[in-house]
C-alpha positions as CSV (number, residue, x, y, z in Angstrom):
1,X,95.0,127.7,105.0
2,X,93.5,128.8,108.4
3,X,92.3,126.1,108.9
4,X,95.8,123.5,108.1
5,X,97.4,126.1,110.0
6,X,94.8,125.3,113.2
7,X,95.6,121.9,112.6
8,X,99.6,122.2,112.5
9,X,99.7,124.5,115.0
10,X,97.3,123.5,118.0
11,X,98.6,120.6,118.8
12,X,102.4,121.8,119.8
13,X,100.9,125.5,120.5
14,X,98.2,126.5,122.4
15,X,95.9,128.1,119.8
16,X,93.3,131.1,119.2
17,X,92.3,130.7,115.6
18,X,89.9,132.8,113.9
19,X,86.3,131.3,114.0
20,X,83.9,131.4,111.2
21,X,84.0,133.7,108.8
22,X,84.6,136.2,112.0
23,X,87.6,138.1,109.6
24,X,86.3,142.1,109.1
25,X,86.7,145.1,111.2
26,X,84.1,143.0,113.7
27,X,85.3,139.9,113.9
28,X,88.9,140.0,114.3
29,X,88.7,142.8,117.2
30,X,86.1,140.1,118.5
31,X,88.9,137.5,118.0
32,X,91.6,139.6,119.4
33,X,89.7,139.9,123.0
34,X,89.0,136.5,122.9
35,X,92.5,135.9,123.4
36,X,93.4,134.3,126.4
37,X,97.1,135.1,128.7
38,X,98.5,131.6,128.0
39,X,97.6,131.3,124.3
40,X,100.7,131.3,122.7
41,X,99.9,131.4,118.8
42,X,97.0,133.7,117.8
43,X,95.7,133.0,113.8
44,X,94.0,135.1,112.5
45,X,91.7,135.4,109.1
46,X,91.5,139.0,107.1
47,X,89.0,139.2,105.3
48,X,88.3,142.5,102.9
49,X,85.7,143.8,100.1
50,X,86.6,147.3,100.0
51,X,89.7,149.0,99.4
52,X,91.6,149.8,103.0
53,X,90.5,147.0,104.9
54,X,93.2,144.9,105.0
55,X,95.3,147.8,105.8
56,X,93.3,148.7,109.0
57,X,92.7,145.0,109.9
58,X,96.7,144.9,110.1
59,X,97.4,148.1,112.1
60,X,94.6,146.3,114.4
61,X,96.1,142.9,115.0
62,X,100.1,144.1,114.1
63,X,101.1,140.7,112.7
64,X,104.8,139.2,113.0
65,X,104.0,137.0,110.3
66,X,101.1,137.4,106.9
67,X,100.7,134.6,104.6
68,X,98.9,135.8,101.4
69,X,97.7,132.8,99.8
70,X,96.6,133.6,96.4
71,X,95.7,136.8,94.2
72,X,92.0,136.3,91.7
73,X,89.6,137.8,91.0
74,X,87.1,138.0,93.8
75,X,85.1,140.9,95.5
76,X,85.7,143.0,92.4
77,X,82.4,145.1,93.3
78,X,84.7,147.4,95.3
79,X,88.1,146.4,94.3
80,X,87.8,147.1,90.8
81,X,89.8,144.4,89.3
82,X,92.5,141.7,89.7
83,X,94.9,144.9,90.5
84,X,92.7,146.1,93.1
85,X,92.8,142.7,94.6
86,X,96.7,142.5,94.6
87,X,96.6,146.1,95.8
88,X,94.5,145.8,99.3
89,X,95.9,142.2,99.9
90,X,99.7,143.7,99.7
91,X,98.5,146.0,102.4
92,X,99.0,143.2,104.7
93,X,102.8,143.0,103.8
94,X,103.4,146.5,104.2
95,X,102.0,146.0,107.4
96,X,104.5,143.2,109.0
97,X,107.6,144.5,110.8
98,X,111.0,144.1,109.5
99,X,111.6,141.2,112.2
100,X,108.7,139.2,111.1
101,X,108.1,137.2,108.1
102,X,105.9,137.3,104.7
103,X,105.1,133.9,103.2
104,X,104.4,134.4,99.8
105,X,103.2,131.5,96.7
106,X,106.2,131.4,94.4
107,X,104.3,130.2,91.7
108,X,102.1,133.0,91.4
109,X,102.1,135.6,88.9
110,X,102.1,138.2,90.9
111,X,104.9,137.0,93.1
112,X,107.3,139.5,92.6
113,X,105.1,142.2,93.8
114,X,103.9,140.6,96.5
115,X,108.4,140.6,97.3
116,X,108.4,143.8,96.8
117,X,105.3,145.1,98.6
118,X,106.9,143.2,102.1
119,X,108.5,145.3,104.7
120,X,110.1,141.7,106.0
121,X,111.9,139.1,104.6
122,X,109.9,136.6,102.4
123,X,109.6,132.8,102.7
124,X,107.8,131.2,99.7
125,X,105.6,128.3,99.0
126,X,104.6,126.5,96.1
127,X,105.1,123.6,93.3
128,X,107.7,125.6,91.5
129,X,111.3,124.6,92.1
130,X,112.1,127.7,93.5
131,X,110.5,127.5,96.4
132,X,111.5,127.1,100.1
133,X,108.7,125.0,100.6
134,X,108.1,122.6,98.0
135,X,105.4,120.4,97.3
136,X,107.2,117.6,95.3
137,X,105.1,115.5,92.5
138,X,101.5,116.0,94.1
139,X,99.6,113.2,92.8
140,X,96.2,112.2,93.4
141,X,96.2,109.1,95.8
142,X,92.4,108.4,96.7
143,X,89.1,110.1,96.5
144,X,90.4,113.7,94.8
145,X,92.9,113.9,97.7
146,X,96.5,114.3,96.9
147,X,99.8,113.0,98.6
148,X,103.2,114.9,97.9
149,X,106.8,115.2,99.4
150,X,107.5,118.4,101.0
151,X,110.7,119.8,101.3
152,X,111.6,122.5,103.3
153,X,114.9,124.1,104.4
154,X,114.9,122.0,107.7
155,X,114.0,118.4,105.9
156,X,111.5,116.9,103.7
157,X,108.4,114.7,104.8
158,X,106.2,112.5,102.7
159,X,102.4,114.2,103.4
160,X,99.3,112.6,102.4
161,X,96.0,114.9,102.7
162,X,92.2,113.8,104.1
163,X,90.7,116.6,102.0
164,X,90.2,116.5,98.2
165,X,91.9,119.3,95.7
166,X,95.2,119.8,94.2
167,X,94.4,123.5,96.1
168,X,94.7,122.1,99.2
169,X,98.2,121.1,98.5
170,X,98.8,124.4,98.2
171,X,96.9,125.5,101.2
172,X,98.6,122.9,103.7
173,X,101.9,123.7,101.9
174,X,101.0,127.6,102.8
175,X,100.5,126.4,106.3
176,X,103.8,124.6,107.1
177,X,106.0,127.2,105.3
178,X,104.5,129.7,108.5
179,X,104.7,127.0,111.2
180,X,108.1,126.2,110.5
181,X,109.4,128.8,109.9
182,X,108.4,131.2,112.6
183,X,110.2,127.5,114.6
184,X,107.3,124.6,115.3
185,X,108.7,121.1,114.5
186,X,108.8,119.8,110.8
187,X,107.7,116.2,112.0
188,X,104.7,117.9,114.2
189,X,103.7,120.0,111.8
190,X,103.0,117.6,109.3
191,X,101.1,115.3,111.6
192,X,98.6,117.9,112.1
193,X,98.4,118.7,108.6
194,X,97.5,114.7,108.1
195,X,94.8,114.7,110.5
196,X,92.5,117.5,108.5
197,X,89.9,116.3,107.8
198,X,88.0,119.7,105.9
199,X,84.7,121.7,106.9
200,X,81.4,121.4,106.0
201,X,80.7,123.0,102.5
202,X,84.1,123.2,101.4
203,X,85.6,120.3,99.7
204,X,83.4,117.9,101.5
205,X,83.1,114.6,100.2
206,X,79.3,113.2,101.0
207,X,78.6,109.5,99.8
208,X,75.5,108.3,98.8
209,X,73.4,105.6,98.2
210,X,73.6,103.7,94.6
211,X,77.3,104.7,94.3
212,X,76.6,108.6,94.4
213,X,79.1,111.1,95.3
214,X,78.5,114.2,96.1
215,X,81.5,117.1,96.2
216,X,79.9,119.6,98.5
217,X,81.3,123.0,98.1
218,X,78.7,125.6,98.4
219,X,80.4,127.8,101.0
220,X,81.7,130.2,98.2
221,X,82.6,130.6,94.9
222,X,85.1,132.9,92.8
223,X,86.5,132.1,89.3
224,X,89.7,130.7,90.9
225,X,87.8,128.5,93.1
226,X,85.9,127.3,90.3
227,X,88.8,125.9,88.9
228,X,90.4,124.5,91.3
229,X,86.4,122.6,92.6
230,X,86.5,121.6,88.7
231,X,90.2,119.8,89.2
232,X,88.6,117.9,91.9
233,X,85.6,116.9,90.0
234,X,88.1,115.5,87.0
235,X,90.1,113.7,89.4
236,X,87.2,111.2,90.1
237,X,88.0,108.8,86.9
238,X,85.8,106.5,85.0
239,X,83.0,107.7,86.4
240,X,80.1,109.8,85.2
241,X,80.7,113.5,86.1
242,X,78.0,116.6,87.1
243,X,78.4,119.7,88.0
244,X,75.5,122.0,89.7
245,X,77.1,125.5,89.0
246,X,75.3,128.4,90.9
247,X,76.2,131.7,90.6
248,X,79.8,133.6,91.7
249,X,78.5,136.9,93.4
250,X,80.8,140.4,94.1
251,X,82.2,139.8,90.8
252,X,81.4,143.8,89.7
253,X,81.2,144.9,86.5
254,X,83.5,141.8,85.2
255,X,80.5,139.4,86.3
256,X,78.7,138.6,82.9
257,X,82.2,137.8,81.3
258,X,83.9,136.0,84.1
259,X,80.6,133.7,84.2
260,X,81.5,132.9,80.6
261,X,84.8,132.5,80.9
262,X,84.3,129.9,84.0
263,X,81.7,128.5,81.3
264,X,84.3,128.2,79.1
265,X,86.5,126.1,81.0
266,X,83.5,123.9,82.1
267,X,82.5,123.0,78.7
268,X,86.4,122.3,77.6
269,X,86.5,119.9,80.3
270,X,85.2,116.2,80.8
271,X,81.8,117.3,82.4
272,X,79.0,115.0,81.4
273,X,75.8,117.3,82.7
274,X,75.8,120.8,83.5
275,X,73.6,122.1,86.0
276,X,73.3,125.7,86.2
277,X,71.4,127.8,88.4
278,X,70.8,131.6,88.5
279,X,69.9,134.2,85.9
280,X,73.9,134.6,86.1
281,X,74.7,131.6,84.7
282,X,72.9,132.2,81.4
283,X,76.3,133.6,80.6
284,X,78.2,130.4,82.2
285,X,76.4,128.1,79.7
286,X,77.3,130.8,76.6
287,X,80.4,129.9,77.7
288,X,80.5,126.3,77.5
289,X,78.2,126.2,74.6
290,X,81.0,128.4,72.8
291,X,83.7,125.5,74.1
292,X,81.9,123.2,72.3
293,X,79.0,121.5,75.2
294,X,76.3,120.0,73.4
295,X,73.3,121.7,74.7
296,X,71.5,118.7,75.6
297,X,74.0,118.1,78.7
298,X,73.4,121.5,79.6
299,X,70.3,122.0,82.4
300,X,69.2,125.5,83.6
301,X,67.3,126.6,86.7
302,X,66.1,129.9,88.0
303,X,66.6,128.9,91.2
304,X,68.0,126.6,93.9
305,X,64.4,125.5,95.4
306,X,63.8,124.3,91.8
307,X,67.1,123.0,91.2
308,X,66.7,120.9,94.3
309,X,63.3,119.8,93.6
310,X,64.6,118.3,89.9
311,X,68.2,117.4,90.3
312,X,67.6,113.5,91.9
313,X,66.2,112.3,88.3
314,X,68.8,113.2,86.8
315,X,71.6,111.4,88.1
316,X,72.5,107.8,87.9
317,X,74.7,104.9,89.9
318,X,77.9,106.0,90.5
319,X,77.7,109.8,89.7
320,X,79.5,112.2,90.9
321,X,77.8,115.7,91.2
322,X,79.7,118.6,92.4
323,X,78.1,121.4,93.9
324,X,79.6,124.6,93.6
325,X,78.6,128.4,94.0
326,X,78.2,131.3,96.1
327,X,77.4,131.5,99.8
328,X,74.2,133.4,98.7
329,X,73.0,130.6,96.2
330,X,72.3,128.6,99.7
331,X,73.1,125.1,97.4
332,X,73.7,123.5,100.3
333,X,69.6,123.1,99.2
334,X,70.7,120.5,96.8
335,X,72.8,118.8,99.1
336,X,70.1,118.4,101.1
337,X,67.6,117.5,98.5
338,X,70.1,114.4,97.5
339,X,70.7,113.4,100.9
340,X,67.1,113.1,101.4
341,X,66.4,111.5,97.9
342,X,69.1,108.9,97.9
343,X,70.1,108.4,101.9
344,X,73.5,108.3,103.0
345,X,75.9,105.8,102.8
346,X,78.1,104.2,105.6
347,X,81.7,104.5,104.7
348,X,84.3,102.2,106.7
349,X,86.9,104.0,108.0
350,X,85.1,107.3,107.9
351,X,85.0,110.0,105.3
352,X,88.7,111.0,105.2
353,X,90.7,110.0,102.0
């Protein structure tokens, strides 16, 4: 969402965004001072694995507007549990002043307490019907990457994304709900959220030699962005489909069982190979074994090194192979290792979708 915010945003406003990962008690004071007279939007990333953070990071930076953008379960080592999460994440909302604005997803779960935690009036986003902004019929278009109608109390626009995941609909539709509303241009707003073209590691589409397609999305991994990397993955049609699964760290005492749950999902799915890697995701492949994965598309590694070393014999024309886990797991390694193996492949008209 940062990031379709930078690209609505900076080209009607001039724009500080948050850089990086630069989102703790750190970073965003780094940010702040970074911020020069004539900027006139300052977006900024909170980031938090500990209860309080949030809370402090907000009573740094005194927001007029906080966009919470979902509520899983991630950094549970300190947090406790999806609770926790919603707990230190609301912190933000207490936080805004009654002027200011609190863009909310309508079609969480958790949405009315997200309401209810704001000390300012709440805009919403989402796919339910409900919301202020809408994202009509998202469909997948090309390449994972979805195209949708958005309508939002000052008009609707047709918007067609350059990055892959029906998540990203979500994200971009996170990102106009807090540009328009705090008053940027409907029709600017959507240009820039058309020209995003993603980050290295998130989402990234790679194309390969012989056909391959690699989903590069190493820079983190949670349950929920499991999924959504897995909806991706299942977008790509009548082709055969791998997934290198490392492991999802700062998942506490919940980690064993939310590996199998994710494993779960995987094996319920139309994944033709399973690559795992970590001692964690002995518990990911209990999972899809108990979903019903035959074990001989199942593949385990200790490691990434050793992943990397073995993964190019295993694929074939036309696969796609989507790399997922945490920042730790360093599977951009595997990347790599294909990249090297196979060679890229020119694409014309560039990566986007």
């Amino acid at each position: 969402t940062k990031e379709f915010l930078r690209a609505a945003v900076a080209r009607l406003k001039k724009t500080k965004v948050t850089e990086g990962n630069l989102n703790n008690l750190v970073g965003l004071p780094k940010t702040l001072f970074e911020v020069e007279p004539d900027d006139e939007w300052v977006v900024l990333e909170m980031g938090t694995d500990r209860p309080g953070e949030i809370k402090r990071l907000t009573q740094i930076a005194q927001p007029e507007v906080g966009v919470i953008t979902a509520i899983g379960e991630a950094h549970l080592d300190r947090l406790g549990d999806v609770e926790g999460v919603l707990a230190e994440k609301s912190d933000l909302l207490r936080g805004l002043p009654e002027n200011g604005t609190a863009v909310v997803p309508r079609d969480s779960p958790f949405r009315e307490d997200l309401v209810t935690a704001s000390s300012a009036p709440v805009v919403t986003f989402g796919t339910d019907k409900g919301s202020d902004y809408l994202a009509v019929d998202p469909t997948v278009r090309t390449r994972g990457c979805y195209g949708f109608l958005l309508e939002t109390p000052v008009g609707r626009e047709e918007v067609t994304l350059q990055v892959p995941g029906f998540h990203q609909v979500l994200a971009a539709t996170a990102a106009a709900a807090v540009a328009v509303s705090s008053g940027l241009p409907l029709a600017g707003v959507i240009e820039g959220l058309k020209s995003f073209t993603g980050l290295p590691g998130r989402c990234e589409i790679v194309e390969l030699e012989q056909g391959i397609t690699v989903i590069a999305d190493h820079y983190n991994a949670n349950p929920v962005s499991m999924g959504a990397a897995l909806r991706v993955l299942e977008t790509f049609l009548e082709r055969r489909r791998v997934m290198v699964a490392g492991e999802m760290w700062d998942l506490g005492r919940r980690g064993a069982d939310l590996h199998e749950m994710v494993g779960g999902v995987i094996g319920s799915g139309s994944i033709d190979l399973l690559v795992a890697v970590g001692p964690l995701t002995r518990h990911l492949i209990r999972g899809a074994r108990k979903a019903g994965m035959p074990h001989q598309l199942i593949r385990w590694f200790e490691n990434t090194e050793t992943a990397a070393r073995e993964l190019p014999r295993m694929l074939e024309p036309s696969d796609v192979v989507l790399v997922k886990g945490s920042r730790g797991m360093k599977l951009e390694g595997a990347v790599d290792s294909l990249v090297r193996h196979f060679g890229r492949r020119a694409v014309q008209g560039g990566m986007s979708c």
